[in-house]
N, C-alpha and C positions, 0 to 999 in steps of 0.2 A: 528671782521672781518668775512667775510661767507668763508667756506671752499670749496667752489665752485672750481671746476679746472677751472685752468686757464691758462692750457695752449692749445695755437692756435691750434697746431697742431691735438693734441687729439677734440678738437670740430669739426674741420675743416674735421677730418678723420672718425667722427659720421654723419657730413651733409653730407658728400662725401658717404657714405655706404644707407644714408636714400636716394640723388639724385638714384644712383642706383638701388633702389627699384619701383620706377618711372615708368618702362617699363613693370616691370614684375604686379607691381598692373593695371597698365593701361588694358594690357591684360587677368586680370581675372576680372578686373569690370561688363561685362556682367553675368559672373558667379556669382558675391556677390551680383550685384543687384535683377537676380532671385531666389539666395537662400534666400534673406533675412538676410544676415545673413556673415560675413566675413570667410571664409573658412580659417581650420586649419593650410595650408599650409602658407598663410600672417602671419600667428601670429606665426610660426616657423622662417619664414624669420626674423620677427622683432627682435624676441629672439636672433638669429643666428647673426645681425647685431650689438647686443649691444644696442639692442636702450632703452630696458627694462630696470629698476629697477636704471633707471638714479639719480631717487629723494629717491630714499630707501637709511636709512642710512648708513654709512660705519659699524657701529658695528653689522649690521646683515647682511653683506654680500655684501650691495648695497654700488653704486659708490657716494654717493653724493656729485653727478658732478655739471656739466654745465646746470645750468635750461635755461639758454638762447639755448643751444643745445635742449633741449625738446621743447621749446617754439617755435622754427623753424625747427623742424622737423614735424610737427604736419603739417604747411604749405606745406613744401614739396611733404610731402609723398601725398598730396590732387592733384598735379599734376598729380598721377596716379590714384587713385581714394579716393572720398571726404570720403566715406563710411570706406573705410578702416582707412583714414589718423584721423578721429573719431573716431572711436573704440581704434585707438593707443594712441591718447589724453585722455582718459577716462582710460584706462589701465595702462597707464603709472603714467597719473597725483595722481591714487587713493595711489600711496607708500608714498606720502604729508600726505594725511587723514590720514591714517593710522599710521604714523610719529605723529600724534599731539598726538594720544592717550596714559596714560600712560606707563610705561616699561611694566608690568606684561601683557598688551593687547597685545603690540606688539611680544613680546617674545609665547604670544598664535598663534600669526598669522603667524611669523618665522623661529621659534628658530627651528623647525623639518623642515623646507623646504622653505628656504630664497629666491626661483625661484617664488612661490606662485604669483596669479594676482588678482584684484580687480576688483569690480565696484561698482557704487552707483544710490541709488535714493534718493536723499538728501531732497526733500521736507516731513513735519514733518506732512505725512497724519494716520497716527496711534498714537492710544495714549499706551505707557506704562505702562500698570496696575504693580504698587508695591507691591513687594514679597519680602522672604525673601533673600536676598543676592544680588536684583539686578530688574529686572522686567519682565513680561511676556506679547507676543504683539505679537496681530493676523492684519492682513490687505491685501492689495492689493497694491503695487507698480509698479506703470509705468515706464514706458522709463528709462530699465536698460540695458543700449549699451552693447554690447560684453558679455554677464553676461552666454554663456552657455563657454564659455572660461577661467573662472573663479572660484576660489576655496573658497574666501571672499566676502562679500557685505556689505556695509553701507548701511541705511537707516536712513532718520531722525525721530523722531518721541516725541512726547508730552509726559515725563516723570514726573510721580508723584513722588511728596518725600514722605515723611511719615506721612505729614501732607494732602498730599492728590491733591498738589498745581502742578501743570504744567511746567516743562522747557525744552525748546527745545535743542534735544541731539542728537549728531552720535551714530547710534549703529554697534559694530562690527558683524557681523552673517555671520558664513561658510554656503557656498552655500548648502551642503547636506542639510542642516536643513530649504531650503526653495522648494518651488514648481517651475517650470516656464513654464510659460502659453503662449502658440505659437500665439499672434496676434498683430503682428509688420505687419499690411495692410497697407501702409501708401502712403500720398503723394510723398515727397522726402526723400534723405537718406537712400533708402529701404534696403541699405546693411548692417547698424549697429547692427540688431538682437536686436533691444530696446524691449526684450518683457516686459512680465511683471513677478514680482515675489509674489509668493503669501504666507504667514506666517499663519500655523496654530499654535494657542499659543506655541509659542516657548519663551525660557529664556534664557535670556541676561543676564548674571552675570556685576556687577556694575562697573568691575576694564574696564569690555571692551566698554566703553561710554566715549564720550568728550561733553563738552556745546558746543554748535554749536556759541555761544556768546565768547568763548573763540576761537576758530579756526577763528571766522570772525575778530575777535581785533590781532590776532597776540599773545596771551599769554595760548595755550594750555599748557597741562600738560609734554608734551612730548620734551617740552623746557628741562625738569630736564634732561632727558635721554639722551641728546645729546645738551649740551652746547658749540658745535663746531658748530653747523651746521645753518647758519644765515636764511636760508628758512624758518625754523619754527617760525619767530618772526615777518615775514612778515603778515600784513591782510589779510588775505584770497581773498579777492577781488582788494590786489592792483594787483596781475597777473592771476586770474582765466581768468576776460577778454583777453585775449592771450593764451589760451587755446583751446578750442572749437571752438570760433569765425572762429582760425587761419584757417580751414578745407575752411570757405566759403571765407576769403581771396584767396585761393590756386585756389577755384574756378573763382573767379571773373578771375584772371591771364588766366587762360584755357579758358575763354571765349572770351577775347578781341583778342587772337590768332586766336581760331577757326574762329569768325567773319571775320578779319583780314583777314585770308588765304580761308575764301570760297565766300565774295566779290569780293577779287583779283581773283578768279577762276573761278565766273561767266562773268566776259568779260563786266561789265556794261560800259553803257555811261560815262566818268567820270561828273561830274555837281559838282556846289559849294555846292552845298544843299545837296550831301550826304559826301562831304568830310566834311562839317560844323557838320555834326549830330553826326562821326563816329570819329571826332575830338574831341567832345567834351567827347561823352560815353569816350573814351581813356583817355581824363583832369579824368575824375570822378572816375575813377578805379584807374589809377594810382595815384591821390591823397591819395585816400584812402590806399592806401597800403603804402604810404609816413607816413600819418600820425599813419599807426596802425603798420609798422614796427619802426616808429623811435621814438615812445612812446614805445614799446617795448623793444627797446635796450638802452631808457634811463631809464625804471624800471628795469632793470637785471642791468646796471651800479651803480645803489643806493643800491641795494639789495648788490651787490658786493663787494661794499666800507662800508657798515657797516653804512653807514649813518640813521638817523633818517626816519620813513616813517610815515609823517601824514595823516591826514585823508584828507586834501586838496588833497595830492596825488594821494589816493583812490579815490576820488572822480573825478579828474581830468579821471583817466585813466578810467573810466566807462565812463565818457561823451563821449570823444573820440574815444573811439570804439566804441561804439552806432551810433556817427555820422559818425564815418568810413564807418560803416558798410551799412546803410542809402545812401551816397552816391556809394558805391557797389552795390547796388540793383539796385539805379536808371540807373547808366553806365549801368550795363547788360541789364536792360527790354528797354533804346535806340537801343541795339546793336540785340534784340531779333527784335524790331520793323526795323532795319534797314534788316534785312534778308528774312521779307515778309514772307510766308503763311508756308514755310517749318517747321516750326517752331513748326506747331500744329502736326509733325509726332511724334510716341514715339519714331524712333528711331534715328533720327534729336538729338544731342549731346547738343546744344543749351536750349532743351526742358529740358533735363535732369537737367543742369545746375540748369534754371531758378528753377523748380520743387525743386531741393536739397535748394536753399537757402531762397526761403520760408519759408522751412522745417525748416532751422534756424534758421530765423526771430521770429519764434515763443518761443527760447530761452531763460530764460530770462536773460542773461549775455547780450543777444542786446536789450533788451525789451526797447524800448524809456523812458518809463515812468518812467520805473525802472533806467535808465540811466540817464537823464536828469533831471526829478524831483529835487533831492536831493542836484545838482548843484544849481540850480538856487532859493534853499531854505539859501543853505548857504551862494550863493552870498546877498541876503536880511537881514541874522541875522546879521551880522553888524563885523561878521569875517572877512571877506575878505583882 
């Protein structure tokens, strides 16, 4: 069974402390959109709230609580702004990573300061040249959210064995030991501070690496270390999708309002043709949020009960957020076309919106291809 709490009130009393946060992220959005960057005072707020170290596990300090509390916090907090409610998704979700890795890693990354935060850039764009005790690996990694807030990073990358052969691994690496390079210019999302990090041959000793084939199956090493704790047996991608996505969920919400309350407040003619268009954007969002909330709280109830998670699963809940998310964009860019010309101002809320889930879209936790593809191969092999 997962030792997830489970009690309401304590969840209830973390979503009730994230709702609260709402107002006050709402009113420094302007500020974290032009710094770039989520200013320190949000990530104390967040500390301050409890909302941190939810997935860390209990024998180093962390609550491992309510992943469904993380999972809808991450939405939440996007009510006040998307930018922040990302960096807390990233921050929060990386005490998982870090959880897969053997004890002796994690005990590196803890045992002196169990508050410690994370980030990653998981794609495996460096190779690990093999040394003795472990490997040594120079690169350039992009889009690492929150990462000057941070005292760990993961990074994936192409490790050699001793024979010289390739497999793709997390590496753990403290942020002192890497660079970071100010050019997060971007479309949307401009508040996450995604810059880049950059590795001059630095070494990775071997105890602090995981297969990245083993965190994507659910049988990392760090199963041994905490055979309480049912998250780490979980695939990696049956809940990643409910992670990050959740930010442009949170937005899609913000937008059907906004639209909502400044049609009403322009005084139009009513006509069936704009009640029909603004009718439907409303079907499209709120479906969406139908199905990628209640795929949600039917993977935290399986995860919960101890149940079996196959690959069907997996596979199901990437299609569905993909297409969640699909019809998200569509509802918004009606509701964008429903509001007429305002829309091209920067500082039109609308614009922003649209702008940030773009920004998403390019994701690949929504990537169609990457979502859908895989579906529709294993509806054909003859599993089904």
């Amino acid at each position: 069974m997962s030792s997830a709490v489970h009690d309401a009130a304590t969840e209830a009393d973390l979503l009730a402390r994230a709702r609260a946060l709402v107002p006050i992220l709402a009113a420094r959005e302007p500020t974290t959109t032009t710094a770039r960057n989520v200013p320190a005072e949000t990530i104390a707020d967040f500390r301050n709230a409890g909302l941190f170290h939810l997935l860390q596990p209990r024998r180093f300090g962390g609550a491992q609580g309510s992943v469904g509390a993380f999972l809808q916090a991450v939405e939440i907090l996007a009510a006040g702004c998307a930018s922040s409610a990302w960096v807390y998704g990233v921050l929060a979700e990386l005490d998982w990573i870090f959880a897969c890795l053997p004890a002796r890693a994690q005990a590196d990354i803890w045992a002196a300061d169990p508050t410690v935060l994370g980030v990653a850039s998981i794609a495996p764009r460096a190779v690990g040249v093999r040394t003795t005790g472990g490997w040594r690996i120079s690169g350039r990694y992009p889009f690492t959210s929150g990462c000057t807030h941070a005292q760990w990073t993961i990074v994936g990358a192409k490790c050699q064995d001793t024979a010289g052969r390739e497999e793709p691994r997390y590496l753990a690496i403290p942020m002192r030991e890497t660079e970071i390079v100010d050019d997060w210019h971007a479309l949307g999302m401009r508040g996450t501070g995604s810059f880049s990090l950059v590795l001059r041959d630095v070494f990775v000793p071997e105890h602090r690496s995981v297969s990245i084939a083993d965190v994507v199956a659910g049988t990392p090493p760090g199963r041994l270390a905490h055979p309480d704790y049912g998250l780490l047996r979980a695939p990696r991608y049956f809940l990643v999708p409910f992670v990050l996505p959740a930010a442009g969920f949170g937005l899609g919400r913000r937008a059907l309002a906004l639209a909502t309350d400044g049609l009403r407040g322009r005084g139009l003619e009513p006509s069936d043709a704009l009640h029909l268009q603004l009718g439907e954007a409303a079907a499209l969002i709120e479906s969406a949020l139908l199905v990628f909330g209640s795929r949600r709280a039917e993977s935290v109830a399986q995860l919960d009960s101890g149940a079996p998670i196959e690959d069907t699963d997996v596979l199901r809940n990437r299609r569905d957020v993909v297409l969640a998310f699909r019809m998200l964009r569509q509802g918004v860019e009606q509701l964008v076309s429903l509001t007429g010309a305002r829309s091209v101002y920067d500082i039109d809320p609308l614009q922003q919106i649209r702008r940030d889930l773009t920004t998403i879209a390019t994701h690949i936790v929504v990537n169609e291809e990457a979502g859908l593809v895989p579906y529709g191969r294993f509806l054909l092999s003859g599993s089904a």
